[in-house]
DOKE-351146 format. One line per 8 residues: number of its first residue (from 1); for each residue x, y, z of C-alpha. Coordinates in steps of 0.25 Angstrom, whole numbers. Example, Ala and Ser with C-alpha at 12.3 -4.5 7.8 and 13.67 -1.06 7.14 Angstrom:
1) 49,-18,31; 55,-4,29
//
This chain:
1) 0,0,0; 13,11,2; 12,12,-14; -4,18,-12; -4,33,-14; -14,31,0; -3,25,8; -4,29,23
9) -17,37,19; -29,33,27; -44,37,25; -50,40,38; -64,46,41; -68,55,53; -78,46,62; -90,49,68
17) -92,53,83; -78,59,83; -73,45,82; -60,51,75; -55,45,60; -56,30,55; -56,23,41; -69,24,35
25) -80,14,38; -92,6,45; -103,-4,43; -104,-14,30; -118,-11,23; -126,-24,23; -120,-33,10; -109,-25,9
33) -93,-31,13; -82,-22,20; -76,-19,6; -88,-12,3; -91,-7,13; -77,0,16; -79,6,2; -92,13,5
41) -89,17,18; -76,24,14; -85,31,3; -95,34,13; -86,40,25; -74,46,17; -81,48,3; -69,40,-5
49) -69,29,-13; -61,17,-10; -53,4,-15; -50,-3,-4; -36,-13,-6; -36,-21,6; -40,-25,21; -31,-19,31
57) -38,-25,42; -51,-34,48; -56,-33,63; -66,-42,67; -73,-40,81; -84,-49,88; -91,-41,99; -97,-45,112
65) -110,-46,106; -106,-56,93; -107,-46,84; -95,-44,75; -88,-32,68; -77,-33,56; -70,-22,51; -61,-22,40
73) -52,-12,36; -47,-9,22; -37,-2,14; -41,7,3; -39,17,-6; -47,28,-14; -52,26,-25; -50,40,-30
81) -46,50,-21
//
């Protein structure tokens, strides 16, 4: 990735509640898979259209109540910029 013109460039949106910055994201729409939805959710929170290149990282958490959560983190780049 050091040969991207992106490298060490990060997108980062302002939270809500004064929760301070973080990469863009949230909630999968129903049918919709984490690669889609990490598309639409980087156009919808930061207005940019993106390809994502790979998995940086997957959490998986089971909480006291069974439910589970899985994030997963992607890299990407814009489309345009």
């Amino acid at each position: 990735f050091r040969a991207c013109q992106h490298f060490n460039k990060w997108l980062a949106v302002k939270e809500t509640n004064n929760r301070g910055l973080w990469v863009p994201g949230g909630a999968l729409e129903k049918a919709e898979n984490f690669y889609e939805g990490a598309i639409r959710e980087s156009k919808e929170e930061a207005g940019i259209d993106v390809q994502l290149k790979g998995i940086l990282r997957v959490d998986h958490q089971v909480n006291s109540d069974k439910a589970s959560v899985m994030r997963v983190v992607f890299y990407a780049e814009p489309k345009e910029l």
